[in-house]
C-alpha positions as CSV (number, residue, x, y, z in Angstrom):
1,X,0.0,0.0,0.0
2,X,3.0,2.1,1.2
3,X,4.7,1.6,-2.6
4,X,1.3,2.2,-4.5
5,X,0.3,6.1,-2.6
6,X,4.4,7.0,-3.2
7,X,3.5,6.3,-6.9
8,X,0.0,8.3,-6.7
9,X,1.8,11.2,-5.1
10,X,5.0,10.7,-7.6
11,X,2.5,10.9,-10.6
12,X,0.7,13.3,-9.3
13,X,3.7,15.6,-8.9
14,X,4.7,15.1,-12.4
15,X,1.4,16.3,-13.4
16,X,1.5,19.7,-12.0
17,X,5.0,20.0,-13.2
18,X,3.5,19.5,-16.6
19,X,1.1,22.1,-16.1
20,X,3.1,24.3,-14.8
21,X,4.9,23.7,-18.3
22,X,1.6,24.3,-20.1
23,X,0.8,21.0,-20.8
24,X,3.9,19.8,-23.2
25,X,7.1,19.1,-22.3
26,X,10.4,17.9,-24.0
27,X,11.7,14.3,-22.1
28,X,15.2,16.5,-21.6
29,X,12.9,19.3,-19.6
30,X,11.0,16.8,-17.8
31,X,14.3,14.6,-16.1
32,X,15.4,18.2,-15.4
33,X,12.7,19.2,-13.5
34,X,12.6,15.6,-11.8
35,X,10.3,13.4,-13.5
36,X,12.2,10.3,-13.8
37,X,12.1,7.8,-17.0
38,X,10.5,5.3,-15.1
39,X,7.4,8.0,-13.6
40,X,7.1,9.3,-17.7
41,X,6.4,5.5,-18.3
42,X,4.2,5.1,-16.3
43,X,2.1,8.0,-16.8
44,X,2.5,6.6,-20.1
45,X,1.0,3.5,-19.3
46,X,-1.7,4.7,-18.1
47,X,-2.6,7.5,-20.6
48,X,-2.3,10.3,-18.4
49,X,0.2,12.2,-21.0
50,X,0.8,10.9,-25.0
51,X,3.6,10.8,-26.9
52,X,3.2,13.8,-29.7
53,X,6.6,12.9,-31.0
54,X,9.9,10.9,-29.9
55,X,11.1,12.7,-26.9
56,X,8.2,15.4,-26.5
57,X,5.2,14.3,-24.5
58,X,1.8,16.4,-23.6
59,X,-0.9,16.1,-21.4
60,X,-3.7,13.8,-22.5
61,X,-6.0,15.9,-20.4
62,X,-4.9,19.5,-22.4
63,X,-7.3,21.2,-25.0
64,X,-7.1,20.1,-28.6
65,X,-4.1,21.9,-30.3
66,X,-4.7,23.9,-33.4
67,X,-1.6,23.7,-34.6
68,X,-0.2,20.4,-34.0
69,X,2.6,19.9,-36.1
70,X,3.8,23.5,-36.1
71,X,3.5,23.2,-32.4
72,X,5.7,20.4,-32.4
73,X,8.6,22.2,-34.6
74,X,8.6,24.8,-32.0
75,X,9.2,22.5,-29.1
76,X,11.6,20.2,-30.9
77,X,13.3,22.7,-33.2
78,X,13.7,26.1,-31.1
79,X,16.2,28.0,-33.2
80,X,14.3,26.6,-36.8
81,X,12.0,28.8,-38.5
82,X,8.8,28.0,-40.4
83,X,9.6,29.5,-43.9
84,X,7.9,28.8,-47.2
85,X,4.8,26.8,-47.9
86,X,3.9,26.0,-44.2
87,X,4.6,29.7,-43.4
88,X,2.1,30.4,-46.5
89,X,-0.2,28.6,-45.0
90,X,-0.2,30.2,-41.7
91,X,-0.5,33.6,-43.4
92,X,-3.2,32.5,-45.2
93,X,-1.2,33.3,-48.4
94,X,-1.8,29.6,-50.2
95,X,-4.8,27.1,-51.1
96,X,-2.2,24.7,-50.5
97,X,-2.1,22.1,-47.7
98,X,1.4,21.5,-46.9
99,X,1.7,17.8,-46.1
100,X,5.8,18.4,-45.1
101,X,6.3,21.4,-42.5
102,X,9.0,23.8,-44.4
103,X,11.5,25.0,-41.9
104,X,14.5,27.1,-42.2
105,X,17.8,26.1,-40.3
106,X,21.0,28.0,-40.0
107,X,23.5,27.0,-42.6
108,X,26.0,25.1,-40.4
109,X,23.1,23.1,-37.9
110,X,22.3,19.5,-38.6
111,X,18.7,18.7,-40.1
112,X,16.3,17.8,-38.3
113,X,15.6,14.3,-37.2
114,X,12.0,14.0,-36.7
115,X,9.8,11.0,-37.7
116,X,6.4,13.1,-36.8
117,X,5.6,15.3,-38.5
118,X,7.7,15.2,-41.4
119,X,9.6,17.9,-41.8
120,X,11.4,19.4,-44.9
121,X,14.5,21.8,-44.1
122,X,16.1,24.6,-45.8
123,X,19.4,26.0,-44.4
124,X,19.2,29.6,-44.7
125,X,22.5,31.9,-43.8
126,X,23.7,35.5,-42.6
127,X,20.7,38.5,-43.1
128,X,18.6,35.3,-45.3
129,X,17.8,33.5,-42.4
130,X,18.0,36.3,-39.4
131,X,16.0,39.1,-40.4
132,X,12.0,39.0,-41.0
133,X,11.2,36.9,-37.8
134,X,8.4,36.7,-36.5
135,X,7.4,35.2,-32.8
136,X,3.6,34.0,-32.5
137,X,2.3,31.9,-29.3
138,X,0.7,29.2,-30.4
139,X,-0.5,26.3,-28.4
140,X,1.6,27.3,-25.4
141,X,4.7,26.9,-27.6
142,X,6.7,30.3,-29.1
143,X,6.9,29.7,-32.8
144,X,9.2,31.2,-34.7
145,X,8.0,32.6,-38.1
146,X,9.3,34.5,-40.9
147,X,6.7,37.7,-41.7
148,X,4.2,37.6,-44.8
149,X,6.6,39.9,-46.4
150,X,9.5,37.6,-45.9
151,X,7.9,35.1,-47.1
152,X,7.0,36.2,-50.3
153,X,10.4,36.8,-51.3
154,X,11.6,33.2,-50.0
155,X,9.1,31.2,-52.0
156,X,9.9,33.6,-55.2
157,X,13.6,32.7,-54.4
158,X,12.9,29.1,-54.4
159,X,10.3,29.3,-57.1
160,X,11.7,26.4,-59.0
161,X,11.4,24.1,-55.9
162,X,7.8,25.2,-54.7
163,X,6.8,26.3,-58.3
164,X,5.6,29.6,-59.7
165,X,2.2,29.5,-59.5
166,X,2.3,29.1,-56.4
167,X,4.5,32.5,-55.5
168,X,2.0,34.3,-57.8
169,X,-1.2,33.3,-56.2
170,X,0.4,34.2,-52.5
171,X,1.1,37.7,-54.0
172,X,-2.2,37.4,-55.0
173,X,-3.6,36.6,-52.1
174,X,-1.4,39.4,-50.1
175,X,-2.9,42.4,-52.3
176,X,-6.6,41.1,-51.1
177,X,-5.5,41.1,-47.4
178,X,-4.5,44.7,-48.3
179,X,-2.3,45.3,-45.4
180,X,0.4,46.0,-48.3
181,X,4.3,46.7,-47.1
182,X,6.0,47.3,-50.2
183,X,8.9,48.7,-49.0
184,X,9.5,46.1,-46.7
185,X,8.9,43.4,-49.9
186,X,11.3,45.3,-51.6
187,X,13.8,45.0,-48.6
188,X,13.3,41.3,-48.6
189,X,13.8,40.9,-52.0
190,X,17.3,42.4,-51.9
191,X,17.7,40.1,-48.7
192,X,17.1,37.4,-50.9
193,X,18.7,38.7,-54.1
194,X,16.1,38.1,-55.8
195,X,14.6,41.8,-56.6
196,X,15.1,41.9,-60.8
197,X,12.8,38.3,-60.4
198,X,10.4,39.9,-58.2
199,X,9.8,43.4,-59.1
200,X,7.9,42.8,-62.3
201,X,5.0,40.7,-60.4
202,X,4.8,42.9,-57.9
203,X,4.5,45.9,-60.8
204,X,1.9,43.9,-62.0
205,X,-0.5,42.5,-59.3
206,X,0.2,45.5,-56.8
């Protein structure tokens, strides 16, 4: 009986230290903050947090996520940024459903190794990958974002990997949410080196 409340109260303790941590918590955070392997098992066992990836472990008991995947990246790749099509997406810049999350890495870091979700990386360098970040909280996790503008001038960069059409339709798509920064495009553009490509479509559809 003894053995069976110090389990209760060792479980139960691992719970509020999971709350206090918003629900989600990476295996490294959790044996710092004193949940051992053997209590994560067991609250494992019996279904009081899942597994959301390998090594990052939530709650069962939290609110659905609305951004699952993307909340994932942020928790298991802290200094990546969501670039490109998933960042699209977010923006609302792209009838496309990303079935890969696009993520930008610094030049000289190792890719990701992530079985869930699947993740496509781009290594990014110098002003390319540092400037136009964006932070948004999303699902008690800070996401790191590159801005609509930024964007824009990513995907036209790497217009012959994500296709054309695509970068016109999110330009597209940015003129009807008419919050226009042109300037700031332009800026991008020259981030990117890409300003002779993408002046004449912005000419043309802003």
């Amino acid at each position: 009986m003894a053995s069976t409340t110090t389990a209760s109260k060792r479980l139960h303790a691992a719970t509020l230290v999971f709350k206090r941590h918003k629900g989600m918590m990476r295996m490294a955070d959790a044996l710092r903050a004193g949940i051992s392997r053997a209590t994560l098992k067991a609250m494992l066992a019996e279904g009081s947090v899942e597994r959301m990836s390998r090594g990052l472990y939530r709650l069962a008991e939290s609110e659905p996520l609305s951004h699952p995947d993307l909340a994932v990246i942020a928790a298991k790749i802290p200094q990546g940024v969501i670039c490109l099509i998933s960042a699209l997406s977010f923006h609302q810049l792209t009838t496309e459903i990303p079935h890969e999350v696009y993520v930008a890495i610094p030049r000289n870091s190792e890719p990701p190794r992530i079985k869930h979700p699947p993740v496509r990386s781009f290594r990014f360098s110098g002003a390319a990958f540092s400037e136009g970040i964006e932070m948004h909280r999303i699902d008690s996790q800070t996401l790191r974002i590159y801005s609509r503008e930024k964007t824009l001038a990513d995907c036209f960069k790497y217009r012959n990997r994500i296709g054309l059409d695509t970068c016109v339709e999110a330009l597209r798509f940015y003129k009807q949410q008419r919050k226009l920064k042109v300037d700031a495009l332009l800026h991008f553009a020259d981030v990117c080196r890409i300003r002779k490509v993408m002046q004449p479509y912005l000419e043309a559809i802003l």
